[in-house]
N, C-alpha and C positions, 0 to 999 in steps of 0.2 A: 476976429471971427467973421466969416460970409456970411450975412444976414439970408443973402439970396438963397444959401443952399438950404434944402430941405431940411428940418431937423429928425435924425434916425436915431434909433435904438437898440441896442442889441440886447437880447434876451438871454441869460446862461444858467442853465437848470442842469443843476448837477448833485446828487446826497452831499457829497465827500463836500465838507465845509474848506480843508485848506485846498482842494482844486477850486474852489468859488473864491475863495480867496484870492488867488495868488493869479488865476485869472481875470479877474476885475479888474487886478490892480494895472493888468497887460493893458487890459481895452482902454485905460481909462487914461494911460500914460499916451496912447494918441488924441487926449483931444476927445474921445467918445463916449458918450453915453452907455452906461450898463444898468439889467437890474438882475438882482439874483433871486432862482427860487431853490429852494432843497428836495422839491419835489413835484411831480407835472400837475398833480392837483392842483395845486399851490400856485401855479402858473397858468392854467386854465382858468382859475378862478380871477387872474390881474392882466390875462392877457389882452390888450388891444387890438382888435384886427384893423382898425381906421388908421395907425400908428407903425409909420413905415419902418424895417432894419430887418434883424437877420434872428435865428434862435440857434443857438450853440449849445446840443443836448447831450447829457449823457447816454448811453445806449442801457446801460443795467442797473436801474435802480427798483427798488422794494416798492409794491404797490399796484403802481402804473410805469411800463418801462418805456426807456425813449421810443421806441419800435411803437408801442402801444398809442402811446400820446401821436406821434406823426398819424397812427391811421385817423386819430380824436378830430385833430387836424385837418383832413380829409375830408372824413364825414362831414365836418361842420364847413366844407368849401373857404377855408383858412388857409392861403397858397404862401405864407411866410417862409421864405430862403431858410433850408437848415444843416449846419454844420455839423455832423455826430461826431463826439470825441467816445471815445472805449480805451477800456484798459484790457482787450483781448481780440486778439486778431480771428476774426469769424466772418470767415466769408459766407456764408448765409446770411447771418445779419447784415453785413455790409451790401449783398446783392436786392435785399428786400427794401431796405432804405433806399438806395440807389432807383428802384422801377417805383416807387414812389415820392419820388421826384426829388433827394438830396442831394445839395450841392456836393457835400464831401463827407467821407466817414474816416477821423484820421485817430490813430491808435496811442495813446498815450503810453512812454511821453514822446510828445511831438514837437518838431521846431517852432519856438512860435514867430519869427517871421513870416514862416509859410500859414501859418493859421490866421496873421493877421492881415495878410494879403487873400485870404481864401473868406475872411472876414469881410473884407472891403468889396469883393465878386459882389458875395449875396447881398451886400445892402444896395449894389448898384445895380444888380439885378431883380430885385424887389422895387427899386426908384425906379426905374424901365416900364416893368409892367404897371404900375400903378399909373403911369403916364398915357400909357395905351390902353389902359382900361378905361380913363376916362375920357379920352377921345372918342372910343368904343362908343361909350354912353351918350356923348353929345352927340356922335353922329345915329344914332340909335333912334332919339330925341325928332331931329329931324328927320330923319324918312320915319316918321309917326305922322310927321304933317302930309304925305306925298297919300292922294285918294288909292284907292287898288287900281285904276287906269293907269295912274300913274307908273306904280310900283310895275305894272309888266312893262311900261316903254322903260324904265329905267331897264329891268334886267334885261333889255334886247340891244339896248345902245351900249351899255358897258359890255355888253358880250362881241359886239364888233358888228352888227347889224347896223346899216347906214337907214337913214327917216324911210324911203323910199321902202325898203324891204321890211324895217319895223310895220310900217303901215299898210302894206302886203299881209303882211302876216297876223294881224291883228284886226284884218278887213276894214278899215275906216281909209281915212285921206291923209296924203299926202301935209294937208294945212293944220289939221287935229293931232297929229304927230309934233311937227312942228313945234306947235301953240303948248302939248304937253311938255316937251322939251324944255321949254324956256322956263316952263315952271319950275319944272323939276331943279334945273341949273338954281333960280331961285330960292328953294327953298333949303335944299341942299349946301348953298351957299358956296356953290362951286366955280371955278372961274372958266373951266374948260372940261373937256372928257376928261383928256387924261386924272387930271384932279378927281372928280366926278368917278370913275373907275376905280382907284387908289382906295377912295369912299367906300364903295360895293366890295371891295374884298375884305377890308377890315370889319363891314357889317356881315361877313358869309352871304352875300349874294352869288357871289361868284369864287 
């Protein structure tokens, strides 16, 4: 086993006990972690959002139904990769999961190679985002240290404004531009613009 890789989880909330069944035994014949719930309560109430992998839902069950749980989901800012399995082909349902942001909606029964390859997407699209969210964060982190002077040279130099016109523009010198500059690279911990710009987009500066 790769220590290095992340450890994922896949989630599979379905009523029907021999679909939980005989699914599990799918995911689990790769090597992968599974937990099962019979129902979305029931998985709201054990889900981890810290705890990276995929959720593999049924779309109709009593209660709370998959449709319902994804919007649960939603509201609660919960962005877990989800695969809906149905036992009925409904394009409305499938168009709604879909604008809300599901990887797949595949209609049982389905091949399950293709489900365990459509399986494998969302965990490593799930390990993606979490990656970039927390870049997100530490660069977030840092320009919190940058003063507001700051913050306007930076959005002038990443926008392609050379010192001369940032300092034009901002009425001060030529050398106070400068001097922000180097801080900014500092504290940013950037090693050049282009770096430094790369930075300003993934924070929505630019």
């Amino acid at each position: 086993m790769d220590e290095t890789k992340p450890k994922t989880l896949v989630y599979l909330v379905d009523d029907d006990f021999s679909v939980r069944d005989s699914l599990s035994m799918l995911i689990e014949s790769t090597g992968q972690d599974v937990r099962c719930f019979e129902s979305a309560d029931d998985f709201l109430n054990n889900f981890d959002p810290d705890q990276a992998g995929c959720l593999i839902l049924d779309v109709r069950m009593p209660n709370m139904t998959g449709l319902e749980l994804q919007e649960q989901l939603v509201r609660r800012d919960f962005a877990i990769p989800i695969i809906f399995i149905s036992g009925h082909a409904d394009v409305p349902d499938s168009s709604k999961a879909f604008r809300a942001g599901a990887i797949d909606y595949m209609e049982k029964p389905f091949d399950s190679e293709v489900l365990l390859k459509r399986m494998q997407e969302a965990i490593q699209k799930d390990l993606d985002t979490r990656v970039y969210q927390a870049e997100k964060r530490k660069l977030k982190k840092r320009l919190s240290l940058l003063t507001p002077r700051e913050n306007e040279v930076l959005v002038l130099i990443v926008k392609g404004l050379s010192n001369k016109e940032a300092a034009k523009q901002l009425d001060v010198s030529n050398r106070t531009v400068d001097v922000h500059r180097a801080k900014i690279m500092e504290k940013m911990e950037a090693q050049d613009l282009a770096e430094l710009t790369v930075m300003a987009m993934h924070c929505e500066l630019i």
